[in-house]
N, C-alpha and C positions, 0 to 999 in steps of 0.2 A: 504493500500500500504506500509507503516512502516515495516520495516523488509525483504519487498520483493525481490528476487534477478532477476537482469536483466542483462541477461550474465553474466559477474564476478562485476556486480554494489549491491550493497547492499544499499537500500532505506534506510533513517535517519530520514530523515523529509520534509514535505511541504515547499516548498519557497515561494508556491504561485501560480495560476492561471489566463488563459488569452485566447484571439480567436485562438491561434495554439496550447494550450494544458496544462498541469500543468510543473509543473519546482520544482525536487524536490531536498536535498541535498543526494547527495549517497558518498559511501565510493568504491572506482577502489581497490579491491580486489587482484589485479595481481599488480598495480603501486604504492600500500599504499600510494592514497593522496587521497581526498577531491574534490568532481568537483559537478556541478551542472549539471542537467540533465530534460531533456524538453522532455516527455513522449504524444504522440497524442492520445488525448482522444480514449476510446475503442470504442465508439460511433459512429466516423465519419474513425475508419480503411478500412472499404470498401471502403470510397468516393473517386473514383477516383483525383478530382480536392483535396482533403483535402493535399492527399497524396504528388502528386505532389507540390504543396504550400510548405509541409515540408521539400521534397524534393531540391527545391528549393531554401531554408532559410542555407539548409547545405551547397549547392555549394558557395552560396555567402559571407557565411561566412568563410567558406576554403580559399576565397581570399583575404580577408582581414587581413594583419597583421599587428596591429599597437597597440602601447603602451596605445590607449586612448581607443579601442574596445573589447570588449570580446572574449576571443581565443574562439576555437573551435576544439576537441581536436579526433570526428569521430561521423557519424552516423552508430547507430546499429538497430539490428532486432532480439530482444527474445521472442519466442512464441505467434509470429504474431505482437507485439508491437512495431512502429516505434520510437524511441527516438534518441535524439541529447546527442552527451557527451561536456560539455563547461567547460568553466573556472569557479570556484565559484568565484566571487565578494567581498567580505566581507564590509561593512560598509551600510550607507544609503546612499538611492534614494534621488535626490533631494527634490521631492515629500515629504516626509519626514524632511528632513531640512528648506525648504520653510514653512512647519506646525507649526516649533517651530518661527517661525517671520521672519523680514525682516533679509536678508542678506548683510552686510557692503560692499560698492562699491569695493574694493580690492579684495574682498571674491568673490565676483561676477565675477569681471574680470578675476580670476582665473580661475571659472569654465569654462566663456564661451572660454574663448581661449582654455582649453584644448576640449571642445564639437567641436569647429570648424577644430581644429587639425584634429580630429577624422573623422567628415562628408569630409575633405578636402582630405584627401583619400581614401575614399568611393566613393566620385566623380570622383577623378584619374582615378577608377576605372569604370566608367560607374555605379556606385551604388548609387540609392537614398534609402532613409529610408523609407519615407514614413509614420510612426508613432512615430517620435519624440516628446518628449513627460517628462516630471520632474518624470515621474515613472519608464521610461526607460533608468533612468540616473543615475549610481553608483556615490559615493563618498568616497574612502575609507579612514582609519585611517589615512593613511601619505597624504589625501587630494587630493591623483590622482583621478581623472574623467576617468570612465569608461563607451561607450555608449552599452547598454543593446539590444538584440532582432532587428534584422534585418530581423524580421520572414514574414513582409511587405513589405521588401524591394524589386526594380523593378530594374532591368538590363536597363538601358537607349535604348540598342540596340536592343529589343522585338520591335515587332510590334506598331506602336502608337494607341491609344488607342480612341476611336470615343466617341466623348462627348454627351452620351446616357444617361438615366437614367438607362437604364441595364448596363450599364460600369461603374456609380457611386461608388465609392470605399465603402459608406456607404450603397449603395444602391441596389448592384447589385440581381440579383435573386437568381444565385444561391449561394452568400453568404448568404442571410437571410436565405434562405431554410435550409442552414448547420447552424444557429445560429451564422455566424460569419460577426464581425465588422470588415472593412478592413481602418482601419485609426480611430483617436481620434479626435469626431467633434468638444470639444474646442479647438486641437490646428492645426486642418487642414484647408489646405491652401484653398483657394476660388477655385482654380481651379480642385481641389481634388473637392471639395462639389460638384463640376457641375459634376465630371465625367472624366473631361479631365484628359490630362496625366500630370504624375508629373516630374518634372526634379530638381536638384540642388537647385533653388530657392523655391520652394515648402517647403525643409527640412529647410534655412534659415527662410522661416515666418516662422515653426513651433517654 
């Protein structure tokens, strides 16, 4: 994929992979800047439900503008490949920072206030995450918290969700069938694991 061009995106490198796709660093050809880009595997392009998911991930992220979330900058379609255009992030994941040891109580507080900033307009919004999560948490250089991938997140106003074990976010059927994890089991909420539906407070346990 290095080197590849997608629309006027030119692929640089891997950022990384995940259940809605890889996420690589490209160069916007037309805008000469740098953005990250979430490309839906070739694999699951027919899948009706994949698509719509992706789908999905764009609109909700279209609504969201806020200094602590990843912009979102268009979704495209080059020779049949559905990709998202985003902000690139630059620094580390919590996930990451959490690796190198404990983090000083100051340190902390920082973070989570700018995390709760962030979810606290996503809720305004009818918007839960869903997979929050210290991988899906930027940190950059000057220390701002960035929340990553709202590619799980549910519109509060959708249909409520029947506490089935086909409706289980980890669980569902035709998630497995498509290889995809719909929530992170250590850090999902109890009512996620049953199935039920997620709201506001879900994203706080996480």
């Amino acid at each position: 994929m290095i080197g590849k061009i997608f629309g006027h995106y030119e692929i640089q490198s891997l950022l990384g992979t995940g259940g809605m796709g890889e996420v690589f660093q490209a160069r916007d050809t037309k805008l000469g800047r740098t953005v990250a880009i979430k490309v839906l595997p070739e694999a699951f392009a027919e899948n009706g439900e994949r698509i719509a998911r992706f789908e999905r991930e764009a609109k909700l992220l279209a609504s969201l503008n806020h200094p602590n979330i990843a912009a979102l900058y268009g979704m495209e379609i080059s020779d049949g490949r559905h990709f998202l255009v985003m902000e690139l992030v630059e620094g580390e994941t919590l996930a990451d920072r959490l690796r190198r040891g404990a983090i000083p109580v100051d340190e902390s507080l920082h973070i989570a206030r700018q995390i709760a900033e962030a979810l606290e307009a996503a809720h305004e919004r009818g918007i839960v995450h869903r997979d929050l999560k210290p991988a899906n948490i930027k940190i950059t250089p000057d220390d701002k918290v960035k929340v990553l991938d709202f590619g799980l997140a549910k519109a509060m106003q959708d249909a409520p969700e029947t506490a089935t074990l086909s409706n289980s976010p980890t669980l569902s059927l035709a998630a497995t069938q498509a290889g995809v994890i719909l929530g992170t089991a250590a850090y999902m909420s109890p009512e996620q694991a049953k199935g039920m539906q997620a709201d506001p407070r879900s994203d706080i346990f996480s």
